[in-house]
N, C-alpha and C positions, 0 to 999 in steps of 0.2 A: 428244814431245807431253806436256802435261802432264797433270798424276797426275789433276787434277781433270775437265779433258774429258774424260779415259780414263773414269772413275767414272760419270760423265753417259752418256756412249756408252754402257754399258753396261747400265747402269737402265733406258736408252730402250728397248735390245734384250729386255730383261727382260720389261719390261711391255709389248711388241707380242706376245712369246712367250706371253706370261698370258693374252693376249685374244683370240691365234688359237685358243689349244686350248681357250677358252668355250664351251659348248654354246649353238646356235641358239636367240633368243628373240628372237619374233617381235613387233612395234611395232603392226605393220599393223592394221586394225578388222578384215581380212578373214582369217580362218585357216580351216587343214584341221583337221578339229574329229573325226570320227571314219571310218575305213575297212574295209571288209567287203572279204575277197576270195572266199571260198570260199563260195559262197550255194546251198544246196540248199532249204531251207525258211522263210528265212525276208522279206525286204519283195520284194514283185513291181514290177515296174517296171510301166509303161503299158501291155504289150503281154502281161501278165499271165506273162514272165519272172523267171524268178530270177538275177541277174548281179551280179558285183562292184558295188559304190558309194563313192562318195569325197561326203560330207559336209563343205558350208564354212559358217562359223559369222559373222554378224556378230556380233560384241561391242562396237561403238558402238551410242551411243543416236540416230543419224542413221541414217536408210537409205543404203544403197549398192550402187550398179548392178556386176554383173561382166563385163557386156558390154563383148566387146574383152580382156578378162583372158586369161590362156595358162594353161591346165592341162597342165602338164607330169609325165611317168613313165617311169621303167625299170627293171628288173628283168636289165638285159643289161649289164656295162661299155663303155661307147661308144656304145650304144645306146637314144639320148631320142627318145621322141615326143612330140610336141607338140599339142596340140588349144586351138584359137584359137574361145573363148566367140565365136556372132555378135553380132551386133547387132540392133536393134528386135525383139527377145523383151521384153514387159514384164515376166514372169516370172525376168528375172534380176535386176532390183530386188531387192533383199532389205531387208526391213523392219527396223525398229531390234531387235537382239537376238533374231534369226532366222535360219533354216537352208534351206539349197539344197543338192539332191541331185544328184548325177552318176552316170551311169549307166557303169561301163570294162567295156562288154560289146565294144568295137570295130566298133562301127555307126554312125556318126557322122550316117548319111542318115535314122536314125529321128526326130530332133530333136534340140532345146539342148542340153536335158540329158544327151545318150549320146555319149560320149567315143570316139575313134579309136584310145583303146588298151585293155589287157588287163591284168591284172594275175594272178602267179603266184604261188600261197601256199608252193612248195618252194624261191625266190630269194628276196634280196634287194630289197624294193620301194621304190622312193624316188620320192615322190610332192612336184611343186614349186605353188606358186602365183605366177602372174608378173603383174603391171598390166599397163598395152597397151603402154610404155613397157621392157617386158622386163626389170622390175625385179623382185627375188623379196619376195616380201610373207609366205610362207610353207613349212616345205617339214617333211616327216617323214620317216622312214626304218621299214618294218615287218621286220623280220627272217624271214629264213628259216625258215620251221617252227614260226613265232609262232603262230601262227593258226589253228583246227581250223575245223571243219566250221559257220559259222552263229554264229562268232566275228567281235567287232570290234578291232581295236587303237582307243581311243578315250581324250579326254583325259577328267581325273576330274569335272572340270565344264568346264560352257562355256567357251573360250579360256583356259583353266587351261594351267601351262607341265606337270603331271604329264601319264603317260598309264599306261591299262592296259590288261588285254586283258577281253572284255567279253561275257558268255553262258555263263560257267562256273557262273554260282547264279544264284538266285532274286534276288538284290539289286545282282548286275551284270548286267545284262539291256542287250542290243541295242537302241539307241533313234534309227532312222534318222528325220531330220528332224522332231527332238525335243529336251528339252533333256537332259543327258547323265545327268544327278543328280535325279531326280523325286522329291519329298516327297507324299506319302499320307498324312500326319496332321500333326498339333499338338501337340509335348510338350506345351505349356503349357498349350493346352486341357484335353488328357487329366488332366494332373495336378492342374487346378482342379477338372476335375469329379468325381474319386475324392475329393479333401478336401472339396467343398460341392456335391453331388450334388442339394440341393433348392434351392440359390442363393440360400440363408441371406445365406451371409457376401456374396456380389455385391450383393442389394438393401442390407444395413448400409453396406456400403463406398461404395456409389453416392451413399446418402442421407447420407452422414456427409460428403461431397466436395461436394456442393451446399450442405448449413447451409452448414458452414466456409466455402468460395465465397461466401454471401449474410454471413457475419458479418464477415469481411475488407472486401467490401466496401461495408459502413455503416461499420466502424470509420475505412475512409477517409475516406468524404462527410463523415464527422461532424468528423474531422482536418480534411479540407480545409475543412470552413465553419466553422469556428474560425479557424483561421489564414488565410481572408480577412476576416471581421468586425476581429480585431485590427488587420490592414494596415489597413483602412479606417478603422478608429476612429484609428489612428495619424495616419493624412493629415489627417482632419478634424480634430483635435484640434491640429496644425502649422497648418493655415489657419484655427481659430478662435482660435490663442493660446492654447489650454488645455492647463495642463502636468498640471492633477488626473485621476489616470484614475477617479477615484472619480466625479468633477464629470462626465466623458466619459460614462461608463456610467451615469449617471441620465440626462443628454441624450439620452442613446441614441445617439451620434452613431456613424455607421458603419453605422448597423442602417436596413435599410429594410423599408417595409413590405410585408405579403402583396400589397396591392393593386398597388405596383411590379412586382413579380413578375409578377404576374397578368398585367399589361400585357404585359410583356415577352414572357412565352409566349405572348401571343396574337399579338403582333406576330411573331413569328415564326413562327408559325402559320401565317398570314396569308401572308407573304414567301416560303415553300416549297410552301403549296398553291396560291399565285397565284391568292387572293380576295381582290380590291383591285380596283377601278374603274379601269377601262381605255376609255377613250375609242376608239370604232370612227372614224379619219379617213376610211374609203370611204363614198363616196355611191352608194348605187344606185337607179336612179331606173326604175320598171317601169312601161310604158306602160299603162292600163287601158280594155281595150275593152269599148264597152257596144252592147247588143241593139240592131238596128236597131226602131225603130217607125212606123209612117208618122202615130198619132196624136200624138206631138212631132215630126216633122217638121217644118224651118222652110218648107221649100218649099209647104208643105200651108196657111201662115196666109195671111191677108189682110192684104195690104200697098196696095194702090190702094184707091181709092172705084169702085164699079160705076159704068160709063158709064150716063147716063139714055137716054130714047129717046122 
């Protein structure tokens, strides 16, 4: 064989080798976004339990429904169970950049959201996400002994590819069907208002951004009615024959008058508020009834000569 396919063959195997041992990263809108196993104190489900949870995160800006989706887990080698999202729950919509909770207390008859399986904090947990199509869109793995009491394994933000573990301080806090990183204040606020605490410098800066804004924009108009007076006097000055701009500019030629203007704004005026004479072409024609009287009455006049006798 030759030296050069040898080399090819090789590099091929190389980089299939490179790309199996890549760690999972997930394409999908739909992820497993953060996982509770051990719940003694902390979110209650519906039934006012405390039970495992598996959190999925959309991270498209479209909604998406997980009905029909496969939530898959195990904690056993050989041993997956499977829990098949139903159908017509509207509730499993998830809105754009939104979170759905699942309940792995192993009750699957209490509703959508409570899973057919369980989850063990002294295994291995490997939690999958599957389309209806049985395709995997997601999947994690929580380690054995990760996880104490009222702990999440969860990623560091939403659909972020990091993950940590989550309720050991004050600033990694549990945050089941929430976003994972919550912000509570505003450097930038905070630190304007430590520098201009009576918003000194905010009214200067405000009022020095509008002049500047209104001075830009005259030096424009003023630009641009310059440089159409000249075009125009140019043109006129070509169809009068006149080559003196001195002679131009005592003519005035180019330059029109305010009353032009005038016109012109009015007529415009006029054309967008639609006051201009419009001829109505319907006829309506309303019949007019009048009081009956018996002293106009025609039947009431004298129309023969009285017979004599």
């Amino acid at each position: 064989m030759d030296k050069n396919k040898i080399g090819v063959f090789l590099s091929l195997l190389l980089a299939l080798g490179l790309t199996g041992c890549k760690e999972h990263k997930s394409n999908s809108k739909l992820v497993i976004n953060e996982v509770l196993i051990t719940n003694e104190h902390n979110f209650q489900d519906d039934y006012g339990e405390h039970n495992a949870w598996v959190e999925i995160f959309n991270r498209s800006y479209g909604s998406s429904n997980l009905a029909a989706c496969l939530l898959k887990a195990s904690n056993t080698p050989g041993d997956t169970l499977t829990y098949f999202i139903p159908k017509g729950d509207v509730l499993t919509a998830i809105a754009p950049r939104q979170h759905a909770l699942f309940w792995a207390d192993g009750k699957p008859n209490r509703g959508t959201f409570h899973t057919n399986f369980t989850l063990d904090a002294t295994a291995d947990n490997w939690i999958g996400l599957f389309d209806a199509g049985n395709n995997l869109l997601d999947e994690v793995v929580i380690p054995a002994n990760t996880l104490g009491a009222d702990k999440s394994y969860a990623r560091v933000n939403d659909g972020s590819e990091e993950w940590e573990v989550k309720g050991g301080s004050d600033d990694k806090y549990v945050t089941p069907c929430t976003n994972n990183q919550t912000i509570d204040n505003n450097a930038k606020m905070e630190k304007f208002q430590l520098h201009d605490s009576a918003g000194i410098g905010m009214a200067i800066t405000a009022m020095s951004v509008v002049f500047i804004g209104l001075i830009l924009l005259y030096i424009s108009f003023r630009f641009i009615g310059k440089a159409s007076v000249a075009l125009s006097r140019r043109r006129a000055m070509a169809v009068k024959g006149i080559t003196d701009k001195q002679e131009a500019k005592e003519k005035k030629l180019g330059e029109a008058h305010g009353e032009v203007f005038a016109a012109i704004a009015m007529a415009m005026h006029e054309m967008q508020s639609d006051v201009h004479d419009v001829e109505d072409t319907v006829l309506t024609i309303t019949r007019v009834k009048r009081s009956y009287s018996p002293w106009s009455s025609k039947i009431y006049t004298l129309r023969e000569t009285p017979h004599k006798k």
